[in-house]
C-alpha positions as CSV (number, residue, x, y, z in Angstrom):
1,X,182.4,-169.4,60.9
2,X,183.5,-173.0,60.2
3,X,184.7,-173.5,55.9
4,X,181.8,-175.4,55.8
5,X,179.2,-173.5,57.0
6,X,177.1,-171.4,54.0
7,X,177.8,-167.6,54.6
8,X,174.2,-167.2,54.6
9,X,171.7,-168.9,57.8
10,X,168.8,-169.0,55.3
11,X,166.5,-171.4,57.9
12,X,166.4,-168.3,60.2
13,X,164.7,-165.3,57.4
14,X,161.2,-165.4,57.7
15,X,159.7,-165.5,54.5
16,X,157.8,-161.4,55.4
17,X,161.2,-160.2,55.2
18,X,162.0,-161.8,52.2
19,X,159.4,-160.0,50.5
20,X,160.0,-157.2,51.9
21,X,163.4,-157.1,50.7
22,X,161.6,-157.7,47.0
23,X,162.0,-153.8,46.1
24,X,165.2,-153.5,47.1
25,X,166.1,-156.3,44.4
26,X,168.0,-158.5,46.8
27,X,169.5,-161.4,45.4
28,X,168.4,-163.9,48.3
29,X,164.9,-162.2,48.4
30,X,164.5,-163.6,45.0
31,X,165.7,-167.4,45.8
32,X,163.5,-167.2,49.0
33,X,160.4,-166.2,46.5
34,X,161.7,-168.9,44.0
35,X,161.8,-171.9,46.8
36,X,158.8,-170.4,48.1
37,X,156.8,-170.6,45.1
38,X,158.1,-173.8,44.1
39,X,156.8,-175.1,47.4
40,X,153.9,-173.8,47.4
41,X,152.9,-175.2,43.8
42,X,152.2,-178.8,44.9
43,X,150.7,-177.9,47.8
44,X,148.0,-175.9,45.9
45,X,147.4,-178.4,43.6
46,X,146.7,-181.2,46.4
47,X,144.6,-178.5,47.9
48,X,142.1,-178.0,45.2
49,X,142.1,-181.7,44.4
50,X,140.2,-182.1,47.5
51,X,137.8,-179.7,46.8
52,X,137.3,-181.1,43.2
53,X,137.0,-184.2,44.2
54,X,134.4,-183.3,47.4
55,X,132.5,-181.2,44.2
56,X,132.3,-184.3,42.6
57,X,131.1,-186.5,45.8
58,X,134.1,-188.7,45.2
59,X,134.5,-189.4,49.0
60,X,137.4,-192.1,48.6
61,X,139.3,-190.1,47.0
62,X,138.6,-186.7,49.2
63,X,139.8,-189.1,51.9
64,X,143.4,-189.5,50.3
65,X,144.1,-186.6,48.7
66,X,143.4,-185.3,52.5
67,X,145.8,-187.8,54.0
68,X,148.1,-186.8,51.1
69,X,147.7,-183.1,52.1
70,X,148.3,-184.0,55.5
71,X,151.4,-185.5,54.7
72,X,152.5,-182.4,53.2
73,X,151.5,-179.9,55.8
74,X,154.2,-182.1,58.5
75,X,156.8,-182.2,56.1
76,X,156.3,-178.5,55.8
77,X,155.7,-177.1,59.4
78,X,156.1,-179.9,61.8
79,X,159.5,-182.4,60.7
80,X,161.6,-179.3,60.5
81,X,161.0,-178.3,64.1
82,X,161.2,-182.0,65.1
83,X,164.6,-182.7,62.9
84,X,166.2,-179.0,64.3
85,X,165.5,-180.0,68.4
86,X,166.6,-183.6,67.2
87,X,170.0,-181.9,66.1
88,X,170.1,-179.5,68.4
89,X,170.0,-182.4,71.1
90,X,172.7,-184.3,69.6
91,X,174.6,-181.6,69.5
92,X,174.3,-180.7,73.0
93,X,175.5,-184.6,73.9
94,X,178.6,-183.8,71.7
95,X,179.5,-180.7,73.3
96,X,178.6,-181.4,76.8
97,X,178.8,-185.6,77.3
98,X,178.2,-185.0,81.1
99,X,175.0,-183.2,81.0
């Protein structure tokens, strides 16, 4: 392990074991909850702001507040995956300049 490498790989706990680990009172279980939670938060609002505004007939607005969710959803679940085989292919340049 490299000095500046965290002691903890938190990219690779899936967030079931996280709350698994809830009774157990585990510190990081807590954190995981916390980030979790604070993710979560805008997503939910952007969520019901489409159905509010589709209650209301306000199409325009259904229309960005989808492309707004949208947005969220690839920051979320699809950029992450993207960014970690964009560094793991860098990396794999560094290490191995031949291949």
């Amino acid at each position: 392990m490299s000095p500046t490498s965290p002691p903890i790989n938190t990219t690779v706990i899936p967030p079931a074991y996280a709350l698994s680990r809830l009774p157990n009172l585990d510190p990081l279980s807590f954190i995981i909850l916390g980030l979790m939670v604070l993710i979560a938060t805008p997503v939910l609002r952007v969520a019901l702001g489409i159905a509010s505004f589709a209650m209301e007939r306000d199409w325009l607005y259904v229309f960005i507040t989808a492309v707004v969710f949208i947005n969220l959803m690839l920051a979320i679940f699809v950029l992450p995956s993207i960014m970690h085989l964009h560094t793991n292919a860098q990396l794999l340049k560094l290490l191995c300049p031949s291949s």
